[in-house]
ZAMARGU-4260 file (C-alpha; in steps of 0.2 Angstrom, whole numbers, plus 5000, padded with zeros to 4 digits):
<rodrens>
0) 5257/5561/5803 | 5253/5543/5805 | 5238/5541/5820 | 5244/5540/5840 | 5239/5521/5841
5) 5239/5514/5858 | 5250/5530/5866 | 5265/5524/5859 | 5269/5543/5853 | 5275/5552/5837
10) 5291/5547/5830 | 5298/5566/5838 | 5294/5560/5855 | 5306/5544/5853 | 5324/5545/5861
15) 5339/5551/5852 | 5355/5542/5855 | 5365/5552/5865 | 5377/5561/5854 | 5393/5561/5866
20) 5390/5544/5868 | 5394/5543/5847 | 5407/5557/5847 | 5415/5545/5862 | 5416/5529/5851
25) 5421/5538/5835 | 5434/5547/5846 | 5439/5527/5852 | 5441/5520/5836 | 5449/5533/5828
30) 5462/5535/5843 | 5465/5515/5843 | 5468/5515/5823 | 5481/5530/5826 | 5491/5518/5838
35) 5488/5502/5828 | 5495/5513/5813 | 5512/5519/5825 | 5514/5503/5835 | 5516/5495/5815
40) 5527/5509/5812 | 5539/5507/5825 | 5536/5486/5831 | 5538/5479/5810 | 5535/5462/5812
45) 5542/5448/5800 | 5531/5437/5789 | 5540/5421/5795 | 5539/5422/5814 | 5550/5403/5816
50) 5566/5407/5805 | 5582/5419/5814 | 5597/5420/5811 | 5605/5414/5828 | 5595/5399/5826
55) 5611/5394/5813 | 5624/5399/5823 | 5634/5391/5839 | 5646/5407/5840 | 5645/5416/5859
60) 5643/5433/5856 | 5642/5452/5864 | 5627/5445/5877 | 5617/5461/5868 | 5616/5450/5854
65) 5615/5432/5859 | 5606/5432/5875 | 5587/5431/5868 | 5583/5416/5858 | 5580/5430/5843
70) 5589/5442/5835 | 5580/5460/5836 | 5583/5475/5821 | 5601/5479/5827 | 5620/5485/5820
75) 5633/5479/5826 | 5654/5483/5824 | 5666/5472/5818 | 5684/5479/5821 | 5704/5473/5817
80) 5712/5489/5826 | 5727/5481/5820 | 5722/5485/5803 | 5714/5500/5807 | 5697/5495/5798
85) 5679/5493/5806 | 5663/5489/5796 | 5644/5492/5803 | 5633/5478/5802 | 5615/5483/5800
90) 5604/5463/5803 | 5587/5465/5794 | 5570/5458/5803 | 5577/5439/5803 | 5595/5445/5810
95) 5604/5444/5793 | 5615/5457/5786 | 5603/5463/5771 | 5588/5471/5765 | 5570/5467/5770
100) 5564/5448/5763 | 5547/5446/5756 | 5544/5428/5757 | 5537/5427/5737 | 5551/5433/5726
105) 5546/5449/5715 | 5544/5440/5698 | 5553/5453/5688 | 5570/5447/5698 | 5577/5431/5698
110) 5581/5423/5717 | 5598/5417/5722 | 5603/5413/5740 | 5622/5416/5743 | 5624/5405/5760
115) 5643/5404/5771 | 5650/5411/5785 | 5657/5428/5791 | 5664/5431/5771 | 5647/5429/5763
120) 5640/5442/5779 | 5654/5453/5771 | 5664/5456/5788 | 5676/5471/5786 | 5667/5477/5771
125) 5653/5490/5770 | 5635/5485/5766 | 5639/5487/5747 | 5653/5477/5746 | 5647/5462/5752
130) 5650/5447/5740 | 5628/5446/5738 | 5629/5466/5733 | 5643/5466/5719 | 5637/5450/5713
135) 5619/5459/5710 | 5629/5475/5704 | 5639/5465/5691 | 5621/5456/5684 | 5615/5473/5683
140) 5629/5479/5672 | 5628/5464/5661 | 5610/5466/5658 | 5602/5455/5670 | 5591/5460/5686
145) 5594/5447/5702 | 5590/5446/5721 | 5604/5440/5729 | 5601/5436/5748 | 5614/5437/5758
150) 5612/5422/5772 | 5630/5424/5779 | 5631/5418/5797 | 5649/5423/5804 | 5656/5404/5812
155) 5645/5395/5804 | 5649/5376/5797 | 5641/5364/5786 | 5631/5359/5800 | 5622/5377/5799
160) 5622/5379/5782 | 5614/5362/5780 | 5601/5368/5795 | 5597/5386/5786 | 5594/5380/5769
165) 5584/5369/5775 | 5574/5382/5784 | 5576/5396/5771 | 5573/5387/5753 | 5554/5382/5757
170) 5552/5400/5765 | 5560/5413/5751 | 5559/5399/5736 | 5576/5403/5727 | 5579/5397/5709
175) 5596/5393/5715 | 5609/5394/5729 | 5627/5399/5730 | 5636/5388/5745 | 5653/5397/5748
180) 5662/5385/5759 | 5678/5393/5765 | 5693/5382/5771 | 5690/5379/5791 | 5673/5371/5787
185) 5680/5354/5781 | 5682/5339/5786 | 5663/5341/5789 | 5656/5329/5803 | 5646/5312/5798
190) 5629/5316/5788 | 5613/5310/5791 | 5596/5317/5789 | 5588/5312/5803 | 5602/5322/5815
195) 5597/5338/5823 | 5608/5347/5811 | 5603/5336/5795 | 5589/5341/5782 | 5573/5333/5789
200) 5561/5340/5804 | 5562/5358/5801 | 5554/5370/5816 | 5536/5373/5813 | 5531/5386/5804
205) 5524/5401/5813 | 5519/5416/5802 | 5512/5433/5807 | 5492/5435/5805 | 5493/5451/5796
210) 5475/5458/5806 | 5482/5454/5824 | 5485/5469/5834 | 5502/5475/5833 | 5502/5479/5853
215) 5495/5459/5858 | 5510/5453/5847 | 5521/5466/5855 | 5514/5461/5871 | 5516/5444/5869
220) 5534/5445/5864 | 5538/5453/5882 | 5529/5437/5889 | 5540/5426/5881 | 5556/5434/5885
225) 5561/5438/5866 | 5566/5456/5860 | 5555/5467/5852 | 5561/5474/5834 | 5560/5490/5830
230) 5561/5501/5814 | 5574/5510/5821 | 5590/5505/5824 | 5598/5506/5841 | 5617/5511/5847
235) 5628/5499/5839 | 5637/5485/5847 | 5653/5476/5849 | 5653/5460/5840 | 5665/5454/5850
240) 5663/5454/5869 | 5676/5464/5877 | 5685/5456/5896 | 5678/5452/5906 | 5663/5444/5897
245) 5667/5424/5899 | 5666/5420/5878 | 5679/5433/5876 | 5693/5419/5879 | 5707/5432/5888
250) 5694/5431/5900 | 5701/5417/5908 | 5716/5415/5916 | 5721/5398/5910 | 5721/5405/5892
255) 5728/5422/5897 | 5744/5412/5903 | 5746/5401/5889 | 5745/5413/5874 | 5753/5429/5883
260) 5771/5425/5879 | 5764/5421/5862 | 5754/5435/5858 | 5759/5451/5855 | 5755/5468/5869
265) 5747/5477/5856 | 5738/5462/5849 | 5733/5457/5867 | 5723/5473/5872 | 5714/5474/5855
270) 5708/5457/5858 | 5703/5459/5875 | 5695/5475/5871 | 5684/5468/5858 | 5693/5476/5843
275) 5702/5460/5835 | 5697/5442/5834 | 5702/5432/5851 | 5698/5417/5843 | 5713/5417/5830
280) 5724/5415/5843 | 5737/5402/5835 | 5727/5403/5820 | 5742/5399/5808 | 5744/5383/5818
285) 5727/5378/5817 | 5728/5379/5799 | 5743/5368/5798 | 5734/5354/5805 | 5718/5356/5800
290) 5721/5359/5781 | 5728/5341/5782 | 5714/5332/5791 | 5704/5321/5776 | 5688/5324/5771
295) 5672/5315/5760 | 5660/5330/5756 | 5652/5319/5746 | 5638/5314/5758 | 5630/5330/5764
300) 5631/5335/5746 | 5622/5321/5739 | 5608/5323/5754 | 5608/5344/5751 | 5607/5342/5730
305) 5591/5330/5733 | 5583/5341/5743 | 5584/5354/5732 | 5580/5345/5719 | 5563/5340/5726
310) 5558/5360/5723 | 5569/5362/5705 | 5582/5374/5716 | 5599/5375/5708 | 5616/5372/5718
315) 5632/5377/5715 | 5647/5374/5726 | 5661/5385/5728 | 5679/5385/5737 | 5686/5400/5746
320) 5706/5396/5754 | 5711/5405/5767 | 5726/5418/5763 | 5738/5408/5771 | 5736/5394/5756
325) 5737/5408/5741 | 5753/5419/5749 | 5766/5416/5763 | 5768/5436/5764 | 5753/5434/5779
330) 5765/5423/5789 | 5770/5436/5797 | 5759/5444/5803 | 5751/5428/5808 | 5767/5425/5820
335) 5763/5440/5830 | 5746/5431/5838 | 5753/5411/5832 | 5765/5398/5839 | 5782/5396/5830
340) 5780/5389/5813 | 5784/5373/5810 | 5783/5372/5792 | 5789/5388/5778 | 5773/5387/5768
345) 5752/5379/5767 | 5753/5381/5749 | 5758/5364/5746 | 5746/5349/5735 | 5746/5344/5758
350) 5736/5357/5761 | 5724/5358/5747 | 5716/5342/5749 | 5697/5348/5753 | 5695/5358/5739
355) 5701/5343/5727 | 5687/5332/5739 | 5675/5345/5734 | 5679/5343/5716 | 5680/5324/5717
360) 5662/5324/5726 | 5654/5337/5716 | 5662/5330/5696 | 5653/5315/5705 | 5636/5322/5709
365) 5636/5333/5694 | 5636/5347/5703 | 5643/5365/5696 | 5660/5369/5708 | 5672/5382/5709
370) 5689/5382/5718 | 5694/5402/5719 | 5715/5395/5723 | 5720/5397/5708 | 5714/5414/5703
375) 5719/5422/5720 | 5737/5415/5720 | 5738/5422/5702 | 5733/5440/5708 | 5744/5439/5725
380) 5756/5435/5713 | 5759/5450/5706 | 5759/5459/5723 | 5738/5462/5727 | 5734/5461/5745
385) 5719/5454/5744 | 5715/5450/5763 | 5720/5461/5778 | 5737/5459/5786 | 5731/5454/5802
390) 5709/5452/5801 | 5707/5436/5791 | 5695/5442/5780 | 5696/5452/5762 | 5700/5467/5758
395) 5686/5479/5748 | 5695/5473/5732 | 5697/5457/5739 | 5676/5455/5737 | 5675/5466/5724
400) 5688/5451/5716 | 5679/5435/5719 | 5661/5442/5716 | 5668/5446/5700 | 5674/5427/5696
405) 5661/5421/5704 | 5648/5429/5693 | 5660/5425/5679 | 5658/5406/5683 | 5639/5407/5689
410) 5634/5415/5671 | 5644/5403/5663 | 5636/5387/5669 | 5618/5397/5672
</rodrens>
């Protein structure tokens, strides 16, 4: 023992730390990494904080999921009772219908981005019949291992597909992107870059700090007024607002009016209640007219193709016709929600003139195109039903169909 120098004491006589004061911090630390460990259990938190779906979509939807600026983890129904189908829709961390995204793609896959509207999200099929699924499925089969994201936004237009890729490309880097433009979407308006809808000024990136406390971010969404997702999935929802929500249109008296003597009773309260589409009401006029309207998709084309470029992204360019331009058996159906027709069939060279646009712009910019007319008319033909009789969409062997000659042309050309 070292000499008592200066009274200071033996090492024995020297205060101990307290042991509950240590048993008290370990107690802390080990409670507050149990709750970081749970609240990152049940709050995931996407890696890009900036991109949602319902950024790329001007639809007005059930208010459950619409009325936050982003979309949390939900499902929601889509429902023809006419047809007596219904398909769940589980949205992944960004609002899409699909898996979870890492932003860096898994090397042993090769990336593709299938973008469109409410045919790429796969409405009336199940998750495993969407057009991005089958198409995956069919590359397995033939030896080939792909990741095909599915960024189908139902409603959406050029304008949003422009808008997404632009947001998505530099986020997920695909090697090449599917655009599936389906027949409403044409004439597309004017382009230019510099519109709020064009390809330059992107939102800022904002990504999630991986170390940041799971409960300040989950705080911190409350603040804001944005939902908070979670890891498990809550009751489903209507996608379609039932009366008397104001974006369901038989809301409103003026419309109510005008398209009861047109519309038939039963059709009537499956639309009011949320179970078929309002917004087809007169659908078969609409496409009489608008088939016909010209259009030059030869500009947003060009600006989308040298966008891509810069980062060595493929495009290919693909036509889907509504069923009224492949068969005139759906005319009938259509007459039970539609006007009187005015003319026997759209299956007329009148009504065809935005796929040969596409065709023209894209032999121009030497971009791969596919118009999916011909194939379907050959298959309704010979008596397949490929879309529902009264929902517009496909049927299961409807997708299963044109994933099949999509892939077909895509490996081809690939």
């Amino acid at each position: 023992m070292w000499p008592n120098a200066g009274g200071l004491g033996t090492v024995s006589d020297m205060p101990r730390p307290d042991r509950r004061l240590w048993f008290g911090l370990v107690l802390l630390a080990l409670l507050l990494l149990t709750q970081e460990v749970a609240l990152r259990l049940i709050f995931p938190v996407p890696e890009a904080l900036h991109f949602n779906r319902l950024l790329y979509s001007d639809l007005h939807v059930t208010p459950e999921l619409a009325s936050r600026p982003r979309v949390a983890h939900r499902e929601f129904i889509w429902a023809s009772d006419p047809d007596g189908v219904e398909s769940r829709h589980r949205l992944n961390l960004y609002g899409f219908r699909d898996r979870t995204w890492s932003l860096a793609p898994d090397p042993e896959r090769m990336r593709l981005m299938m973008v469109g509207d409410s045919f790429v999200e796969g409405f009336t099929a199940a998750e495993d019949e969407t057009l991005p699924r089958q198409f995956e499925r069919i590359s397995r089969a033939a030896g080939r291992e792909l990741e095909v994201m599915n960024l189908g936004v139902a409603a959406a237009g050029i304008p949003q597909y422009l808008r997404l890729i632009r947001d998505a490309a530099p986020l997920f880097h695909p090697r090449q992107i599917l655009l599936v433009i389906y027949a409403n979407d044409l004439p597309a308006p004017d382009f230019d870059p510099s519109l709020p809808w064009g390809l330059r000024d992107g939102p800022e990136p904002e990504y999630s700090r991986t170390f940041k406390p799971r409960l300040i971010h989950v705080l911190d969404r409350l603040l804001r007024g944005e939902p908070v997702p979670r890891s498990f999935v809550e009751n489903p929802v209507s996608f379609l607002a039932p009366v008397p929500d104001p974006s369901n249109p038989w809301s409103h008296r003026e419309f109510a009016e005008r398209f009861s003597p047109v519309v038939s009773a039963p059709i009537i309260e499956a639309m009011a209640a949320g179970r078929f589409n309002p917004h087809v009401v007169n659908e078969d006029w609409f496409y009489r007219r608008h088939l016909q309207q010209p259009a030059d998709p030869e500009p947003f084309l060009a600006g989308l193709r040298d966008f891509l470029d810069a980062d060595q992204i493929g495009l290919f360019v693909i036509y889907l016709p509504s069923r009224g331009q492949i068969s005139d058996e759906y005319g009938r159906f259509q007459s039970e929600y539609s006007v009187s027709r005015t003319v026997a069939s759209i299956q007329g060279p009148e009504f065809q003139i935005h796929a040969a646009a596409l065709h023209h712009s894209c032999e121009r910019l030497d971009l791969p195109f596919l118009d999916l007319t011909p194939a379907l008319r050959e298959r309704e033909a010979v008596g397949e039903r490929l879309f529902w009789n009264y929902d517009e969409h496909l049927k299961p062997d409807g997708y299963a169909l044109v994933a099949r000659l999509i892939h077909e042309w895509w490996s081809a050309r690939d």
